[in-house]
C-alpha positions as CSV (number, residue, x, y, z in Angstrom):
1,X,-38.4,-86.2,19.7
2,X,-34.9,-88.0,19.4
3,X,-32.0,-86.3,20.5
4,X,-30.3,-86.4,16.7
5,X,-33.3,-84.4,15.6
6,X,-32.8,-81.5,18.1
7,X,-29.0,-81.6,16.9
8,X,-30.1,-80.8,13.5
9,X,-33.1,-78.1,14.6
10,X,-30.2,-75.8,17.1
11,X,-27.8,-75.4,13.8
12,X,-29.4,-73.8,11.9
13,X,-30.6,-71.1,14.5
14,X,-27.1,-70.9,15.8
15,X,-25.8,-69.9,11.6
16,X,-28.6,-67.3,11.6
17,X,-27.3,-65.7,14.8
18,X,-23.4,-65.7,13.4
19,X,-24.6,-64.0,10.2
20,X,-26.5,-61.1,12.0
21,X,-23.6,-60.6,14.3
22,X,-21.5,-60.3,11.4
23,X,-23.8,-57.6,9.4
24,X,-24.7,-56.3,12.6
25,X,-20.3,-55.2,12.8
26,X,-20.1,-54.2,9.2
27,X,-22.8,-51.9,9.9
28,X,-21.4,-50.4,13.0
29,X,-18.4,-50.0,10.6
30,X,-20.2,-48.0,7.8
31,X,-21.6,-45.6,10.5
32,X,-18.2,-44.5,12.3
33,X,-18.3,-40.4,11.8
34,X,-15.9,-39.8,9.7
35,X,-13.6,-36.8,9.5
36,X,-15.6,-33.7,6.9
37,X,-13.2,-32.0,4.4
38,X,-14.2,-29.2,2.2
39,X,-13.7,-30.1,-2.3
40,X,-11.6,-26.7,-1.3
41,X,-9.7,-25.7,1.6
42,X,-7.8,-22.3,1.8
43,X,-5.0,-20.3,4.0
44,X,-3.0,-17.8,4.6
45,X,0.0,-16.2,6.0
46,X,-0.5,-13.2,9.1
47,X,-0.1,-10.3,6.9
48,X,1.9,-7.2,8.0
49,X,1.6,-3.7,6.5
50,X,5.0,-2.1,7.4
51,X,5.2,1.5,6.7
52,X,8.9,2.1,8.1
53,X,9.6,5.6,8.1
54,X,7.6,6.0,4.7
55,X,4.4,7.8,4.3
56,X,3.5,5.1,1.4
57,X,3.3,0.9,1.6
58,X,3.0,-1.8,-0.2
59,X,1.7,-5.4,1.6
60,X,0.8,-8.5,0.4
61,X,-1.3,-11.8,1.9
62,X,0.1,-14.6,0.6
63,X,-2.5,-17.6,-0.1
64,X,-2.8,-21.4,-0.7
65,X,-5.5,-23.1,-1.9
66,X,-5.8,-27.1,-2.1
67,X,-8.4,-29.3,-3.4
68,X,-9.3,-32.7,-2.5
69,X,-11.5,-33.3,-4.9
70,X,-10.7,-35.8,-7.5
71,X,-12.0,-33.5,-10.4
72,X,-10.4,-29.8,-11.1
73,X,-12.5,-26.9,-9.1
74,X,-12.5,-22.7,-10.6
75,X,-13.3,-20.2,-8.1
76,X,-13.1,-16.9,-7.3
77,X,-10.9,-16.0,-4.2
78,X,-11.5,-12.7,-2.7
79,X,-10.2,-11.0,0.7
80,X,-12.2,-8.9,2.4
81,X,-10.8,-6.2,5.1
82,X,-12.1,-6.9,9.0
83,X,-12.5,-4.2,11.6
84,X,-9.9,-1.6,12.4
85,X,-8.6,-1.7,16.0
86,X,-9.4,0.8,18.6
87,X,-9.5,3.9,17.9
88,X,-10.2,3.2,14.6
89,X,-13.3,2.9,12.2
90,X,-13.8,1.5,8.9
91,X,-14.2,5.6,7.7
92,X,-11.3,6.4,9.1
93,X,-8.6,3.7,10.1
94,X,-6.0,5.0,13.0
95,X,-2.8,3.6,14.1
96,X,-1.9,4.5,17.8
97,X,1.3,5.3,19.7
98,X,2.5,5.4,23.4
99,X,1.0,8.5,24.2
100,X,-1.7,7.6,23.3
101,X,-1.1,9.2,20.0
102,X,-3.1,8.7,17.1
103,X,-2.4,8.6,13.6
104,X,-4.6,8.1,10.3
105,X,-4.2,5.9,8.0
106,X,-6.1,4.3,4.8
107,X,-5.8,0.9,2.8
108,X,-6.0,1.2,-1.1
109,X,-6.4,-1.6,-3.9
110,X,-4.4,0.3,-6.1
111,X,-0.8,1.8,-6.2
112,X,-2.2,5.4,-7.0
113,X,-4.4,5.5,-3.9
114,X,-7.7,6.3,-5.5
115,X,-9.8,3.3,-4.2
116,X,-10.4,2.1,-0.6
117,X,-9.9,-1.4,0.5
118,X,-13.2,-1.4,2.6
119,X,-16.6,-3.2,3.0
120,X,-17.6,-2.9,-0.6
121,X,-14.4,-3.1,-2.3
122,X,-12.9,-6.7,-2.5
123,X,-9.4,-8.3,-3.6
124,X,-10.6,-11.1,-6.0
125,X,-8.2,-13.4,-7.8
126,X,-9.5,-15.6,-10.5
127,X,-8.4,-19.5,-8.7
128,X,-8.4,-22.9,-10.6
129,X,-6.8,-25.9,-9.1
130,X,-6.3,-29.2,-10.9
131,X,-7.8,-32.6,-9.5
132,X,-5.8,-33.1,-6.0
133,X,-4.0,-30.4,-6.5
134,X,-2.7,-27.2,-4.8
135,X,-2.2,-23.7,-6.2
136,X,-0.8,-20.6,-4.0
137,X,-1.0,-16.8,-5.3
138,X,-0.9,-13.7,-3.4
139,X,-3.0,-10.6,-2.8
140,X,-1.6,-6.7,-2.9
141,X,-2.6,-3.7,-1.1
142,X,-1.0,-0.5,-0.5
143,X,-1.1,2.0,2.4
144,X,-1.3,5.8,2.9
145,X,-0.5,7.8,5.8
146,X,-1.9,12.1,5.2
147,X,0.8,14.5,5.7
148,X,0.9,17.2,8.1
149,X,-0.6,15.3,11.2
150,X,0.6,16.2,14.7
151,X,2.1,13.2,15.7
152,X,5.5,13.3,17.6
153,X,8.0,10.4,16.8
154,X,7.7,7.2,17.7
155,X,6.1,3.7,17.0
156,X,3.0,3.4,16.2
157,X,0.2,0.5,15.2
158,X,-3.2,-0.8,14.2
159,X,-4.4,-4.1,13.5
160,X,-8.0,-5.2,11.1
161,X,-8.9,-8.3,13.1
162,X,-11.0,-10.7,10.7
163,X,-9.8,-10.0,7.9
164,X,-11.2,-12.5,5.5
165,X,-10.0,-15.2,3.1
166,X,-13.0,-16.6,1.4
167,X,-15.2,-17.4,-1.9
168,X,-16.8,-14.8,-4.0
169,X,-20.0,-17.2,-4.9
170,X,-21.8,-16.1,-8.2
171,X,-24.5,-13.5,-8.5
172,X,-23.3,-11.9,-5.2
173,X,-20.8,-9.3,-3.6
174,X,-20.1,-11.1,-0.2
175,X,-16.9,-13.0,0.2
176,X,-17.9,-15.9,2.3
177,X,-15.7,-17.7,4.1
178,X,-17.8,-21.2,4.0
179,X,-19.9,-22.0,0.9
180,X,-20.8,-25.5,-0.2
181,X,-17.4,-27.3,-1.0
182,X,-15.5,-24.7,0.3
183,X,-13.4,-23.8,3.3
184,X,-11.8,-19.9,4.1
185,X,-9.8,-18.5,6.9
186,X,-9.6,-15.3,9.0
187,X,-6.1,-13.6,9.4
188,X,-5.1,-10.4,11.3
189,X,-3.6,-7.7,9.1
190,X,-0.9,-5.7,11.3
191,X,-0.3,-2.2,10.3
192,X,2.8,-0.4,11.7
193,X,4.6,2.8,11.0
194,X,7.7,4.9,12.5
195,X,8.0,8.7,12.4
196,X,11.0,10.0,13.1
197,X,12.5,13.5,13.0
198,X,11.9,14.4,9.4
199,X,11.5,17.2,7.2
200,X,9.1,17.3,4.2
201,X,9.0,19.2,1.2
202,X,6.0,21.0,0.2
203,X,4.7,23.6,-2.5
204,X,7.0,24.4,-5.4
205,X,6.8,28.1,-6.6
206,X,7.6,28.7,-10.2
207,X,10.4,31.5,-11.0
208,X,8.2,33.0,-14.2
209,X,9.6,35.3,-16.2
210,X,6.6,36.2,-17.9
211,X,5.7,37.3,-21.5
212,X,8.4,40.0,-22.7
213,X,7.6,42.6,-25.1
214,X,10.5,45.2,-26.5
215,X,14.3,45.4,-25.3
216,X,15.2,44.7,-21.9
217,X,18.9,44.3,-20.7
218,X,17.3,43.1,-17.1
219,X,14.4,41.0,-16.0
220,X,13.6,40.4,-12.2
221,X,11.4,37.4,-10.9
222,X,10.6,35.5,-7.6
223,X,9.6,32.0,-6.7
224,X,9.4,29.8,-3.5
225,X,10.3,26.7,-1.8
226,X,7.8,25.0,1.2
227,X,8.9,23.2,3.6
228,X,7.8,21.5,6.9
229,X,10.7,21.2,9.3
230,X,10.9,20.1,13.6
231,X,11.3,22.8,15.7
232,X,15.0,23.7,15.7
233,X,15.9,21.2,12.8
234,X,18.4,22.1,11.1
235,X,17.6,22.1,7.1
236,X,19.6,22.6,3.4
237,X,17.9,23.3,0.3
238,X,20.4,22.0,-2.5
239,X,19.5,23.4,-6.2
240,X,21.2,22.0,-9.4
241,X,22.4,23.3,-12.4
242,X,19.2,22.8,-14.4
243,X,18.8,21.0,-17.6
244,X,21.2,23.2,-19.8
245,X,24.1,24.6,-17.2
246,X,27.2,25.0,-19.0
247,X,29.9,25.7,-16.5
248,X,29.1,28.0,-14.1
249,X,26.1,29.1,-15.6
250,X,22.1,28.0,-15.8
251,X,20.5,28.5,-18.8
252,X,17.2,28.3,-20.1
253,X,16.0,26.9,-23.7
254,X,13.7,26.9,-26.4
255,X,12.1,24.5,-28.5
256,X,14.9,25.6,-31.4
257,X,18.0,25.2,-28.8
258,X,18.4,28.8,-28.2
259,X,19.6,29.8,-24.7
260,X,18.9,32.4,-22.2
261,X,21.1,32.7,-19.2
262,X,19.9,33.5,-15.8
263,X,21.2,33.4,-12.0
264,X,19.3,32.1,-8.5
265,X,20.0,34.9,-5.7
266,X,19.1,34.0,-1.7
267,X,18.0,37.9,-1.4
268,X,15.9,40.3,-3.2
269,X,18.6,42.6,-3.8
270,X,20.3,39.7,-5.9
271,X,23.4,40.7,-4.7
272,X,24.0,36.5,-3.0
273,X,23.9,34.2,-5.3
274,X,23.3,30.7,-5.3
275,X,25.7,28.7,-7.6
276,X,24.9,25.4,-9.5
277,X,24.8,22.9,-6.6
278,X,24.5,26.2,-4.1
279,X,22.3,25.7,-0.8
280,X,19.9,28.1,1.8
281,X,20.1,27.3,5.4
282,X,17.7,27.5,7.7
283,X,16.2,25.6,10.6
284,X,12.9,24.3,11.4
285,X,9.8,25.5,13.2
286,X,7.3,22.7,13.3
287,X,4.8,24.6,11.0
288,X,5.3,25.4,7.1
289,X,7.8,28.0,5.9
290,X,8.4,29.4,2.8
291,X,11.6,29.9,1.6
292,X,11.9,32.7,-1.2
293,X,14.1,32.4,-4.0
294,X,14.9,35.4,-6.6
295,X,15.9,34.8,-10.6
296,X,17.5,37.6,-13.0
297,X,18.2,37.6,-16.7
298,X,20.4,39.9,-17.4
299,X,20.3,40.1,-21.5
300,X,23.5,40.5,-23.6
301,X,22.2,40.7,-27.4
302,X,18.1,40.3,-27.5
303,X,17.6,36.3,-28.2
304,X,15.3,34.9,-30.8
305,X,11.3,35.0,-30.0
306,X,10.4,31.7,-28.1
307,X,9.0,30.0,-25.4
308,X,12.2,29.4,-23.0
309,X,12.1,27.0,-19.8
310,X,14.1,25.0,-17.4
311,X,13.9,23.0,-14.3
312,X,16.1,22.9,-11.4
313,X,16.2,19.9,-8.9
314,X,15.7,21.1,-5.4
315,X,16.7,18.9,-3.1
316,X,15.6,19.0,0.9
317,X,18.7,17.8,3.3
318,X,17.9,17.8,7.2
């Protein structure tokens, strides 16, 4: 075979090869991993429950949800509560001191305080975000800490580690943190509280009068104020004039605007009494006390037949 002929045979093997090289490169390209990304991808701040010096709290988790898809997406966001730290339990939540010390706590969905945030109660927010868009929002609990626990002052705290950001998929009750084209987060919720010295104020006994039948220049009656003071605390009831003082004097009244006088005495005899914006003293004993408090009507000219009331502000000063 001339060596022209073999010239012409070799190029068209040597193409062939140059072609498969260059599919064989495009393919390699096509099969580089690349980076996975959730249609919906959601965060969130570290929330803090901070009850101060309060038995009551209010605390948010503040979210942000983005999509990356290029069509709008609607879900529904919900937060579910992780697990109490030690000593706690998901009954019973407890914050801890220095001692160790341990204080209860719970979590609510709602301001009143009549529905636990726990397993089977979620926060759910109703999300839509537009195509390559991004939408924030924010979820609110609140916090309640019982009265009348034996707890000395101090610091104290509790954390609910995994506490979930995630999807609430339909026809179930589990908030998820991965679904299909969708991407959560777990946060820590930090719970903290300070008690200090304080005094609280507790049951309210009426001053009743009663029902009065006949003439009577004097009626006697007794009421109460509760209280929960540190031993040796010093404490000051305050008591205002009531809703129809004039001057010096409280008065009741009825539903016609007719007016009984009375007076607030510190003794049974009556014989000490407490003016409008008048105090009791006393000082504390780490256990309830009751503190009595003694009304009198003393009756000029018989008043009209009615129903007659007031209210007086009682105000607890330590």
């Amino acid at each position: 075979m001339p060596l022209g002929s073999a010239k012409r045979l070799l190029t068209p093997v040597a193409c062939r090869c140059l072609w498969l090289a260059i599919i064989g490169a495009i393919l390699a390209i096509l099969f580089v991993p690349q980076e996975a990304k959730a249609n919906a991808f959601c965060q969130a701040d570290q929330p803090t429950l901070d009850f101060g010096s309060a038995l009551t709290a209010r605390g948010t988790i503040n979210w942000t949800c983005t999509n990356f898809d290029p069509t709008p997406v609607a879900f529904t966001l919900c937060a579910a509560i992780g697990t109490p730290s030690y000593p706690g339990t998901p009954q019973q939540p407890k914050m801890i001191g220095s001692s160790p010390i341990f204080l209860d706590f719970n979590v609510y969905v709602d301001s009143a305080g009549n529905e636990l945030w726990d397993s089977s109660t979620l926060l759910t927010a109703n999300v839509a975000i537009a195509a390559n868009g991004r939408t924030s929002g924010t979820f609110t609990y609140y916090g309640r800490i019982p009265p009348g626990q034996a707890a000395p002052p101090g610091t104290y705290s509790a954390f609910f580690y995994n506490t979930l950001i995630g999807i609430l998929t339909t026809g179930t009750s589990i908030c998820q943190r991965n679904a299909p084209d969708f991407s959560g987060i777990d946060v820590t919720l930090s719970v903290r509280a300070t008690l200090i010295e304080a005094c609280t104020l507790g049951t309210i006994g009426d001053i009743d009068f009663g029902e009065l039948a006949g003439f009577r220049d004097q009626i006697d009656a007794a009421g109460s104020v509760q209280l929960v003071c540190p031993p040796n605390r010093g404490w000051t009831l305050s008591f205002d004039g009531g809703r129809h003082a004039a001057g010096t004097e409280r008065r009741m009244q009825d539903a016609d605007g007719n007016l009984v006088p009375y007076q607030l005495y510190r003794d049974a005899a009556r014989t000490d009494t407490i003016a409008i914006d008048g105090s009791v003293t006393g000082a504390g004993t780490g256990v309830a006390q009751t503190v009595p408090v003694y009304g009198r009507v003393e009756i000029g000219a018989l008043p009209p037949v009615g129903q007659y009331s007031d209210f007086v502000v009682v105000t607890l000063g330590f």
